[in-house]
Structure formats: structure tokens, C-alpha cells
TIRO-440858 format. One record per residue (C-alpha): x, y, z; residue in three letters. Coordinates in steps of 0.001 Angstrom, whole numbers, plus 500000, padded with zeros to 6 digits. Last residue first. Example, Ala and Ser with C-alpha at 12.3 -4.5 7.8 and 13.67 -1.06 7.14 Angstrom:
residues 2
[[513670,498940,507140],"Ser"]
[[512300,495500,507800],"Ala"]
This chain:
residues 247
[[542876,194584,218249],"Unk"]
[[546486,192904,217680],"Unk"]
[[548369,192092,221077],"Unk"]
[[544743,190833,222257],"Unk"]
[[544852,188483,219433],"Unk"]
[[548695,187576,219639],"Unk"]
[[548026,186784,223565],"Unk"]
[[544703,184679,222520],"Unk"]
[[546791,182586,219740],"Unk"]
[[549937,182176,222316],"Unk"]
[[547105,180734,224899],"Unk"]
[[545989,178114,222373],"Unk"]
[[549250,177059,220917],"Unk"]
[[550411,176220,224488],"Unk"]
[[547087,175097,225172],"Unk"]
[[547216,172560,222077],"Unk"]
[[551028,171469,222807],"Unk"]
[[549974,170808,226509],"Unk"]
[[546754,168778,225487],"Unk"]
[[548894,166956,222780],"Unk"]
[[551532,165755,225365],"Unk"]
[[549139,164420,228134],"Unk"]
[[547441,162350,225050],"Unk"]
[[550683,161469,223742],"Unk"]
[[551656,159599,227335],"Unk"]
[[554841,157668,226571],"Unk"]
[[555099,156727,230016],"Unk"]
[[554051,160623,231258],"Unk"]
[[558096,161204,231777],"Unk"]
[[558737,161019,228575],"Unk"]
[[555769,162451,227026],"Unk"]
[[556574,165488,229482],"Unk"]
[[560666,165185,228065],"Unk"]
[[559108,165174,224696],"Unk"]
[[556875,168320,224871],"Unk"]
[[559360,170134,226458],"Unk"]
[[562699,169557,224101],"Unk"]
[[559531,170490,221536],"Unk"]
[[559326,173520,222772],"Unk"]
[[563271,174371,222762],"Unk"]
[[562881,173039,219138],"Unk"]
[[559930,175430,218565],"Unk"]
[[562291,178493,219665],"Unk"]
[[565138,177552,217558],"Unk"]
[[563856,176344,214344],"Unk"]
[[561149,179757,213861],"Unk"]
[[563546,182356,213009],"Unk"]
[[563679,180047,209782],"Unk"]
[[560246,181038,209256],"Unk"]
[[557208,178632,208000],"Unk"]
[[559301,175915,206649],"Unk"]
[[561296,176097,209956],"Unk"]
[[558224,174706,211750],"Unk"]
[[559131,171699,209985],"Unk"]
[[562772,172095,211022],"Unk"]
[[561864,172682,214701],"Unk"]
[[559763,169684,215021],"Unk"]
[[563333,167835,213069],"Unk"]
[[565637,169201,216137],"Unk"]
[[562761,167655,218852],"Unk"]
[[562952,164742,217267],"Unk"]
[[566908,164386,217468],"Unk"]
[[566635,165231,221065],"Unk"]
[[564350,163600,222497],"Unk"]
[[565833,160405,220398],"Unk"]
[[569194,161329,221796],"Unk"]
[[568250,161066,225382],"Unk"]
[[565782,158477,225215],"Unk"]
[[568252,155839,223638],"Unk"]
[[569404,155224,220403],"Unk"]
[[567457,153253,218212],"Unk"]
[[563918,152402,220489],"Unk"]
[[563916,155887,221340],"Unk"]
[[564217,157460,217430],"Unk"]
[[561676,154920,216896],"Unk"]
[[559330,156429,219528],"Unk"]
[[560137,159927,218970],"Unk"]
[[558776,159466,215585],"Unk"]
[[555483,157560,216261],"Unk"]
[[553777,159346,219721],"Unk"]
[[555870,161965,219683],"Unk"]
[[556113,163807,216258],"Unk"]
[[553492,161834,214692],"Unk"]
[[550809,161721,217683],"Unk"]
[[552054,164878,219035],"Unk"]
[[551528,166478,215813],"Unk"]
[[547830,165123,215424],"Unk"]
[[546759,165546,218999],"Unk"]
[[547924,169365,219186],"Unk"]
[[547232,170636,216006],"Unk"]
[[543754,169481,215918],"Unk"]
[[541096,169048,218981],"Unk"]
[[543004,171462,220805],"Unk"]
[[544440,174181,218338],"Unk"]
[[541619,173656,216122],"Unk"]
[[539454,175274,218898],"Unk"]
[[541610,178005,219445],"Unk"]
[[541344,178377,215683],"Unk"]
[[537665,178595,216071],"Unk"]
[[536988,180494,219066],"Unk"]
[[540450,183135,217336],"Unk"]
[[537519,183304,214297],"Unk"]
[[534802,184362,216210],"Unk"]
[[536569,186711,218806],"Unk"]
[[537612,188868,215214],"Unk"]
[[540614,189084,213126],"Unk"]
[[542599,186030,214062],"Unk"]
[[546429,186124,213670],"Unk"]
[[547833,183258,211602],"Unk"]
[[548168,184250,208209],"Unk"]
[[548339,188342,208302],"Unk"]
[[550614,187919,211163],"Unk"]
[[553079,185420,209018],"Unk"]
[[553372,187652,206635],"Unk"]
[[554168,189822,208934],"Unk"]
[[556706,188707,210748],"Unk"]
[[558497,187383,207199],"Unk"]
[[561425,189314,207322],"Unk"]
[[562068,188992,211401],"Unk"]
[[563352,191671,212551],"Unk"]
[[567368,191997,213508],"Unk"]
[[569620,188452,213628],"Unk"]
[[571434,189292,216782],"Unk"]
[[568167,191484,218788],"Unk"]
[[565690,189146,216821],"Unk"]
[[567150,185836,217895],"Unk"]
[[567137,186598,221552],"Unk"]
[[563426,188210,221179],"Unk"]
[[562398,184867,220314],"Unk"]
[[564515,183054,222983],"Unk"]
[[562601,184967,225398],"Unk"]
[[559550,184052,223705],"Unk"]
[[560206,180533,223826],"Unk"]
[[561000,180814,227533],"Unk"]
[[557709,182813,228364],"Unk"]
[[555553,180337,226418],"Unk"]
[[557486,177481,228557],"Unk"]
[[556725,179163,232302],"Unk"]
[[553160,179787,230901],"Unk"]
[[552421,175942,229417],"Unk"]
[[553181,174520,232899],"Unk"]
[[549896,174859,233980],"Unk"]
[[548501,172750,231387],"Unk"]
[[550837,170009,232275],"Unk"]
[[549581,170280,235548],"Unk"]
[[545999,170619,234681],"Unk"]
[[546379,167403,232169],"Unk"]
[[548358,165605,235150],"Unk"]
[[546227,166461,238271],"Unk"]
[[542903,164984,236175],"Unk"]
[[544899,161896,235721],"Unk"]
[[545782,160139,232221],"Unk"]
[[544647,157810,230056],"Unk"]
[[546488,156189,226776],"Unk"]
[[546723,156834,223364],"Unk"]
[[550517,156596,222974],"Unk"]
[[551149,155451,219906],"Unk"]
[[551400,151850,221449],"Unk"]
[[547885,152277,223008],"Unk"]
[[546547,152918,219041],"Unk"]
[[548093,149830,218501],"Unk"]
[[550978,149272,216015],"Unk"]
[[550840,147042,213177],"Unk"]
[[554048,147939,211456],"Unk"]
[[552273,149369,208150],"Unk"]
[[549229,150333,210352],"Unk"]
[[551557,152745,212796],"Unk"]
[[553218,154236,208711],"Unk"]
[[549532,154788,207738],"Unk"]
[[548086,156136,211108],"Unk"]
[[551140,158919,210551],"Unk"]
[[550313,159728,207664],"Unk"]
[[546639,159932,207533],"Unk"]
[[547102,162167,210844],"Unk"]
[[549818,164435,209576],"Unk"]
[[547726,164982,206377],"Unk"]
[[544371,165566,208433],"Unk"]
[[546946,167870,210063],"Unk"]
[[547893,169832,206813],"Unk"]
[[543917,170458,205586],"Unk"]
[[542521,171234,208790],"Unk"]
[[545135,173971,209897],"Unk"]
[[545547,175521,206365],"Unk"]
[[541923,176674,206145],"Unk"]
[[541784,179084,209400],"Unk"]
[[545348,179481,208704],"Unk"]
[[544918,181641,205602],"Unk"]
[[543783,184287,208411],"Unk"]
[[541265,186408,207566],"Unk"]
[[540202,188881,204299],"Unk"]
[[543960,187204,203070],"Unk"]
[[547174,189517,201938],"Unk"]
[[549961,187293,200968],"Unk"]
[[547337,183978,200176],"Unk"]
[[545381,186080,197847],"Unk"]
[[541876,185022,198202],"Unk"]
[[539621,184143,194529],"Unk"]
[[537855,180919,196258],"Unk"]
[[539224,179034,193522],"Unk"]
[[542885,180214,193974],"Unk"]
[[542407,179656,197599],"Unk"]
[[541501,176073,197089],"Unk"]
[[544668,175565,194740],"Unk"]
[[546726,177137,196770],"Unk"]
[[545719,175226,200043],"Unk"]
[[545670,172057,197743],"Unk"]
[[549974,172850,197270],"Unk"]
[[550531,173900,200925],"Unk"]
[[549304,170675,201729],"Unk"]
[[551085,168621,199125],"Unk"]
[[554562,170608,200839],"Unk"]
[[552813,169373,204198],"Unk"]
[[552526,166016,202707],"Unk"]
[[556043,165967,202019],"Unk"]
[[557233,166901,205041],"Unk"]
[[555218,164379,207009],"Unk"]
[[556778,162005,204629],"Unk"]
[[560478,162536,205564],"Unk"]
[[559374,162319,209288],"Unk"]
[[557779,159006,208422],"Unk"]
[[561220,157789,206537],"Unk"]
[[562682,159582,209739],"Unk"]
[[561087,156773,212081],"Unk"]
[[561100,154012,209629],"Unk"]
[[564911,154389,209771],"Unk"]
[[564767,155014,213415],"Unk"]
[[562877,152012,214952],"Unk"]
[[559969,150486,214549],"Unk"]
[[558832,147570,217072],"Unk"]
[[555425,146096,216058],"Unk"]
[[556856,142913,214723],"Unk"]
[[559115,142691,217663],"Unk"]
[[556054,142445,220267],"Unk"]
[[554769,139766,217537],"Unk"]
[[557874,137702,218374],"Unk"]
[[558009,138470,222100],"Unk"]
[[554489,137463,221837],"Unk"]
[[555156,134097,219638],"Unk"]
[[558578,133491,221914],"Unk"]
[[556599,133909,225326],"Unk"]
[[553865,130675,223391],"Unk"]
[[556552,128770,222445],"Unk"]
[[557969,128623,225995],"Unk"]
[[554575,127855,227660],"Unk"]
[[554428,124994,225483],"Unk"]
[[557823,123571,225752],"Unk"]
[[556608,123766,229731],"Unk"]
């Protein structure tokens, strides 16, 4: 019996051990930013050597930016989960049904529509926004080749790497501080910040997005993988719309 006990106190023990909770939380929200800020700083540096001017690119800057900030996310965020031990599983990683990826997947139009809704909200009380298209000339592809490719980077990229630091890590600690209500929402303000670096007109529509994202990771069981496949078609399908919008 004295046995049995010991043994439930080691694993509620370890359990503990691999436990974070907000401070750790927003320290690794903290250092997403600042790897995104190094980010920015090697894409310069790469397109200086390459002789492209990052204002008016051949093809969208994005096409290089993509791989070099989420490999960032990802080291980041695996660094902070090895720092408290956490299992893959504990991020997150888990399986999930057919009906739940195509659901999920599904339910990317109804959202795109909302965000863009909210879009045109800001733009009729704020007027255009002053960095549209500098932002176009960065993120729209040029030709079917290069939207393939950033459609692909969308999915095996962008998706699983956010959602595994924004959900999977940050939303977690937020959650295991103060509740699922607050920590959906508190993550869900700071997705919208870091879009925010991008366009300020940018906060409010991504942190409606990211109210999504969370409440499907939610209500998935902590599911990251359901959550990155939405976030990665979501992107996906807004890429192909801008395309077709542009040509």
C-alpha cells in the first residue's frame, strides 16, 4: 500500500514537472517575437545578397520569409516544451478522425467569410489600408508555380508550427493559469499582435481567427494537429482567392 502511494506521488510529481503555466507561457510568446524580429533581420540580409528589394520583389518575399520565421517558431517552441520536459503528445500531437480534419476543413469558408467581413469593417471606419500593397507585392503569388509552393508551405509549415506554439504550448499555460476561457482568449489577443507586426489592420481579424482556432483545439482535447490543418487550409484557400483576385 505505502508503495503504491509513493509510486501516484512520483507521477503526480513528474506530471507537475511538465506543467507550465502562464509566465513561461508569455516568456515563450515574448520569444516568438523576437525570433521573428531575428527573422526579418536574416531575410534582409539574404535578400541583400541575392540583390532583391524587399518593397518591390520579382515574386513574393514570402516565398523565403515563410521557411525561415517558422523554422524559428518551431526551434522555439520545441526549446521552451524540452526545458519543461513536455511530450510531443502533451503539445498536442495527437490523432484524429477522418470526419474531424474534413470537418474542420469545411468550416474554414464560414470563418474566411467572417474575417473578411470584419476586414472590410475596419477599412470603411479606418479608410484603406496603407500598407495593402506592400503587403500584395509580398504575399501574393505571381504564377500557378509559386501559389503550389506557398500553398504547400501553408500546410506542411505555417499551420503546424504556429498552432504548435500558439496552441499547442501558449494556450496551454495560459489554460493551466486561468481557465479555458481567458487563456482562449488572451492567446488569441497575442496571435493577433504578431500578425499586427505585419499591418495593424491585421490585430482584429486574425484575433477573431484565432478565437476559432482555439475553441476547435479546445474542443478537439487539445488536438494541435486538427488545429494546424484548419489554420493551413484557411491560409491555403485565402492564398488561391488572392491569386485568382490578382491574374
Amino acid at each position: 500500500m505505502a508503495l503504491e502511494v509513493a509510486i501516484q506521488q512520483e507521477v503526480r510529481e513528474m506530471e507537475d514537472q511538465s506543467k507550465w503555466k502562464a509566465k513561461l507561457a508569455l516568456a515563450c510568446f515574448f520569444a516568438l517575437v523576437g525570433g521573428i524580429f531575428v527573422g526579418s533581420l536574416i531575410l534582409g540580409v539574404v535578400s541583400l545578397g541575392m540583390g532583391i528589394d524587399i518593397l518591390n520583389p520579382p515574386f513574393p518575399i514570402a516565398l523565403i520569409s515563410i521557411p525561415i520565421n517558422e523554422t524559428i517558431i518551431l526551434g522555439i517552441t520545441l526549446l521552451f516544451a524540452r526545458y519543461k520536459g513536455a511530450s510531443l503528445k502533451e503539445l498536442g500531437l495527437k490523432r484524429a478522425s477522418f470526419g474531424i480534419l474534413m470537418t474542420v476543413s469545411i468550416a474554414v469558408l464560414p470563418l474566411l467569410l467572417m474575417v473578411w467581413g470584419i476586414s472590410i469593417g475596419e477599412e470603411m471606419l479606418l479608410g484603406p489600408d496603407p500598407t495593402a500593397e506592400l503587403l500584395e507585392n509580398a504575399l501574393t503569388p505571381r504564377n500557378s508555380i509559386q501559389l503550389a509552393v506557398m500553398i504547400a508551405f501553408s500546410l506542411v509549415l505555417v499551420g503546424p508550427c504556429e498552432e504548435l506554439a500558439f496552441r499547442g504550448f501558449v494556450q496551454k499555460g495560459f489554460e493551466n493559469s486561468f481557465g479555458k476561457m481567458r487563456g482562449l482568449l488572451l492567446t488569441s489577443g497575442l496571435f493577433g499582435i504578431v500578425h499586427g507586426l505585419n499591418t495593424l489592420y491585421a490585430i482584429a481579424p486574425v484575433f477573431v481567427a484565432g478565437l476559432v482556432f482555439g475553441y476547435v483545439w479546445q474542443r478537439t482535447g487539445g488536438n494541435t494537429i486538427v488545429a494546424a490543418l484548419m489554420h493551413g487550409v484557411y491560409d491555403a484557400i485565402a492564398l488561391a482567392i488572392a491569386y485568382s483576385l490578382a491574374i
